[in-house]
N, C-alpha and C positions, 0 to 999 in steps of 0.2 A: 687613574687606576694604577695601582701597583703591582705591575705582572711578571711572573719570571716566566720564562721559556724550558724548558729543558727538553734535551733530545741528545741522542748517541751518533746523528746521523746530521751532517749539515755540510755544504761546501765548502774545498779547500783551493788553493791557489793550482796543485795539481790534480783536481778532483772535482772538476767545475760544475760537474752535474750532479754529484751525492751528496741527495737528501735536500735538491732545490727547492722545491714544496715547502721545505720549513723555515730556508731562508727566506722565501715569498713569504709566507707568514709574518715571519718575524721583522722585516722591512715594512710591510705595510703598518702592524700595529706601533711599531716606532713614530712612523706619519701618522697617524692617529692619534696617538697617543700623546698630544703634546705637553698635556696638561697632568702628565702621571711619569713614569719610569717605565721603562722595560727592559730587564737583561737576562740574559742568556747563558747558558751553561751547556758547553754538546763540545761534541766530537767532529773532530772538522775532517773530511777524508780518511778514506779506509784506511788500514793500518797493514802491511804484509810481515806475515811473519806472527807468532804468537808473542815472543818477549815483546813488540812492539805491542800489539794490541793488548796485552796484559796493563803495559805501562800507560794507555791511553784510559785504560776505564781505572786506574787505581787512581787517578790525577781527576779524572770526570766525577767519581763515587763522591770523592773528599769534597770536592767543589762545590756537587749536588749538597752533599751533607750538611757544610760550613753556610750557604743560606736556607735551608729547609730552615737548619734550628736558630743561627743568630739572626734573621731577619724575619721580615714581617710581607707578607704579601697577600693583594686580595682575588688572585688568581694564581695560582702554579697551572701553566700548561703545560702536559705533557707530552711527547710523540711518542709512540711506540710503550707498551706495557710489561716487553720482557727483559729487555735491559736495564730499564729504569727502573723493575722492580725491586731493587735492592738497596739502595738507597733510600724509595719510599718505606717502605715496609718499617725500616728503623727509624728515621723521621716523625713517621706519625702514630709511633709507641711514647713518644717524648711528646708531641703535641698534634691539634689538630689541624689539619690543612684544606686548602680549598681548592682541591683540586679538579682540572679538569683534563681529561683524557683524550686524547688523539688518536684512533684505533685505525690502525690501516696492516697491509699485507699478510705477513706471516704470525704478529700477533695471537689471533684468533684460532689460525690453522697451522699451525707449526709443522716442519718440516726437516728438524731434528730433533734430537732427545733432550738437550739442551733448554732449547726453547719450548718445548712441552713441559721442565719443570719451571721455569720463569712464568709460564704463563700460568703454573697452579702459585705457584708462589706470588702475583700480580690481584690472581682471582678476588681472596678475600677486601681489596679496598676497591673495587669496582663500586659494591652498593655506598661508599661515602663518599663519590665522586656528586660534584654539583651539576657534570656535566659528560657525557661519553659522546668525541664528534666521530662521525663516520666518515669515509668518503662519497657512498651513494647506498640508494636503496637497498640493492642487491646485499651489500657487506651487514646494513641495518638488518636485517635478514637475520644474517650468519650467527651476528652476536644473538640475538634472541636464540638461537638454535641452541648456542653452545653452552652457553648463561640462562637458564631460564628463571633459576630462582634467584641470579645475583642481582640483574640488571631490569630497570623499570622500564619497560618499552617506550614510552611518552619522553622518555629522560635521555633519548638519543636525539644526536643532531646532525642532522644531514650535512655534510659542506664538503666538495668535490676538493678536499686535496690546493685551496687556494686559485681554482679557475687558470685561467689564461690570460696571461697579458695582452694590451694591444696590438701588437710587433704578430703576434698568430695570426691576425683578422686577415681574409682577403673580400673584397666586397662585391666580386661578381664570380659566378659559377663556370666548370670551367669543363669542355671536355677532349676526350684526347685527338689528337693532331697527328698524329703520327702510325703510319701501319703497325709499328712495330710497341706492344702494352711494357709500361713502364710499372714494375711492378716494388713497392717499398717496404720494409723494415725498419721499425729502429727500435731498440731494447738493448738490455744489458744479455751478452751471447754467455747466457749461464742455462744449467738443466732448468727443463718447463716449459723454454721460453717459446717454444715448436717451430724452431730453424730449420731442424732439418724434416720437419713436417712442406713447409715453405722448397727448401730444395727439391723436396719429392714430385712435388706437387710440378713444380717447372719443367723436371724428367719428362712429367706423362703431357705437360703439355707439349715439349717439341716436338714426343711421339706422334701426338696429333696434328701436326703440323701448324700450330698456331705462332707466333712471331711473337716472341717479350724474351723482354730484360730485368733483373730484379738486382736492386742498389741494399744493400745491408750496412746498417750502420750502427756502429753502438762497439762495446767489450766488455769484456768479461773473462769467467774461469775457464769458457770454453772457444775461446776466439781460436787457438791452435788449431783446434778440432775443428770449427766451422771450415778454416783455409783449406783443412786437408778433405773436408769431406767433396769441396766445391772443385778440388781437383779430382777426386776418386771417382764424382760424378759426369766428369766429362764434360761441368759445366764453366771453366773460366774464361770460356768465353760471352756468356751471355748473363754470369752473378759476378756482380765487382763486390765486394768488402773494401769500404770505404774507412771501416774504425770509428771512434769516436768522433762527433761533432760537436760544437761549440753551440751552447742554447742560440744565440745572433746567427745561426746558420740555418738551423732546423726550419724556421715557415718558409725560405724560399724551397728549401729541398723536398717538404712536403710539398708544394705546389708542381714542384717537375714529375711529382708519381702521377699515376693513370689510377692508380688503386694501392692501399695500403693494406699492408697484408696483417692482420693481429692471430697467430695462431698459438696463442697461448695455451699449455695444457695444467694453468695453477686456480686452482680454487682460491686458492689466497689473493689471486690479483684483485685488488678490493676494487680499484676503479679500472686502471689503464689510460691513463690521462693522454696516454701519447695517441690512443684511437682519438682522442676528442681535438688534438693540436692539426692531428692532418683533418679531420673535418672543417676545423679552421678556417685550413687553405682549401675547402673546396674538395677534396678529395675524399671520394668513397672506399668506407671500410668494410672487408671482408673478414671476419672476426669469427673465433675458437665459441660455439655453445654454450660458455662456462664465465664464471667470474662476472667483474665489473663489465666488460666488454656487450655481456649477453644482453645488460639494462637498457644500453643505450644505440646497439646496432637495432635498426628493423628492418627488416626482409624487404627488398624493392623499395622504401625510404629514401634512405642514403648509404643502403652498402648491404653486404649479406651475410648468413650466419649457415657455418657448418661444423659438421660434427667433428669434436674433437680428435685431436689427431690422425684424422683420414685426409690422407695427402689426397686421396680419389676425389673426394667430396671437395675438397679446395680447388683441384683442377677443374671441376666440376660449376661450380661457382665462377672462376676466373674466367671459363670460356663463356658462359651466359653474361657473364659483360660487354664481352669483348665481340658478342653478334649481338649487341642492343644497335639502336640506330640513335644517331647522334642526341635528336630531341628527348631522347630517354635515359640517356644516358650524364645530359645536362638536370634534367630531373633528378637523376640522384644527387649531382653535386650541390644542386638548391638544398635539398635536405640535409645534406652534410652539412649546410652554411649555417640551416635557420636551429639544428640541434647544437652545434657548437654555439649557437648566442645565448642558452643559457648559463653558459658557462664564464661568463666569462667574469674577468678577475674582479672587477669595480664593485662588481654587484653580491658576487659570492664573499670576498672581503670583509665589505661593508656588513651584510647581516651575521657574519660569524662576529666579529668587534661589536656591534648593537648587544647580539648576546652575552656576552663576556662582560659588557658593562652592565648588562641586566641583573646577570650573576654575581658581580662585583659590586653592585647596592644593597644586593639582600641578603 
């Protein structure tokens, strides 16, 4: 098979985690792939500063452009629909392509003005796609919402974002040890992401007197913010900011939480793979009512679901953990185990590549 990759978003040497998903993509189908070609055209690490990003997508545009029209491929993937639509859109005035789409976060539900035109400007090659993949049900949803007369509902394919690798797994369920609730985060510390939903929440629990700790991990546009807000609340002693992690770090740090906390307030988050990595380890998620999250958390399962943005309702949840009795509490982490095993990489991989070759004969 002859496939190109393209995407705006992929890992850099100082930017180890953006747009890892697509490097997992695109690392497996090269193993697969042995008997075809695969390459790639993206944007490796964010760019700060506008002249810089300017100069990242004029070098990206050209590159896209230079194999859309002098080569020949029996797959163009694509990630993301509103940066890349600009380059398609001229491409396939000049010829036809076989494209396949990669739909995930902001995409669909944009969140500036910007990507609200990319994404009417994307709209019309939607219906000449061979393929539209999702990340999960919840997002297969959305596009039907927003698409009704572009896209053919049958014509969507579900695949979680590339699964989980091995190095996630832990193989026995686990629960907490300690009086004192170890409470987790990890996201990019940008608006939506309900951090300071999560700090509130920890407020009204020492008010109650309950005993946790909560480990935040990740960066972002509002990391400044989070440091000052965890001083203003009085909490630096019991919320550390840890910053960014190194993927080879994450499943044992998931394994040191008591509970992972997802209080997302983005419609757009099409899955939230990072709920499904601490499930992984064993760890029960407490999850935002909204988004990818809402699919895959169940009530008493393996973790619990509350209303958005109510630091009450989180604190509310965190203490009904935190008086379960241990048998019950091992109970959620079984479910945490046995829903992360759908996920995981070998299998999700493998039937997105089967498809792609499917697509790639006909």
């Amino acid at each position: 098979m002859r496939l190109l990759v393209i995407s705006n978003m992929y890992p850099s040497e100082s930017d180890k985690v953006y747009g890892t998903f697509v490097r997992n993509f695109v690392e497996d189908a090269r193993r697969r792939n042995t008997d075809g070609v695969t390459e790639l055209v993206a944007i490796r690490g964010k760019r700060k500063g506008a002249a810089a990003k300017a100069a990242a997508y004029v070098s990206f545009y050209a590159k896209t452009l230079y194999k859309l029209i002098f080569k020949s491929y029996d797959i163009v993937y694509v990630h993301t629909i509103t940066f890349t639509s600009i380059p398609l859109r001229v491409a396939s005035r000049l010829r036809r392509l076989p494209l396949v789409f990669n739909v995930h976060g902001d995409d669909v539900l944009p969140e500036t003005g910007m990507k609200k035109k990319l994404k009417n400007i994307a709209a019309p090659m939607l219906p000449r796609a061979k393929m539209i993949v999702s990340p999960s049900e919840y997002y297969r949803k959305v596009l039907r919402e927003e698409f009704p007369a572009l896209i053919d509902y049958s014509n969507i394919f579900v695949s979680p974002s590339g699964g989980l690798g091995p190095k996630f797994y832990y193989d026995k369920p686990k629960a907490p040890e300690s009086q004192t609730l170890t409470l987790g985060f990890v996201s990019r510390i940008d608006h939506g992401k309900g951090w300071k939903t999560l700090l509130d929440a920890v407020v009204l629990l020492r008010q109650r007197g309950i005993a946790c700790r909560a480990i935040i991990a990740g960066k972002g546009a509002q990391s400044q913010q989070l440091e000052a807000a965890i001083k203003d609340r009085g909490l630096s002693d019991c919320v550390e900011y840890i910053g960014p992690q190194s993927h080879d770090r994450l499943p044992s740090l998931y394994r040191s939480f008591d509970l992972f906390i997802f209080p997302t307030e983005r419609r757009a988050e099409s899955l939230g793979l990072v709920g499904i990595e601490a499930m992984a380890a064993g760890t029960p998620v407490i999850a935002s009512r909204i988004g990818g999250p809402s699919g895959y958390v169940v009530d008493g399962v393996n973790g619990y679901l509350f209303d958005t943005g109510d630091a009450k309702a989180l604190a509310d949840r965190i203490e009904e953990f935190n008086f379960l009795s241990k048998d019950d509490k091992l109970r959620l982490s079984e479910g945490a185990l046995k829903t992360a095993a759908d996920y995981h990489t070998d299998d999700v991989q493998r039937e997105l590549y089967e498809k792609l070759l499917t697509l790639a004969g006909g």
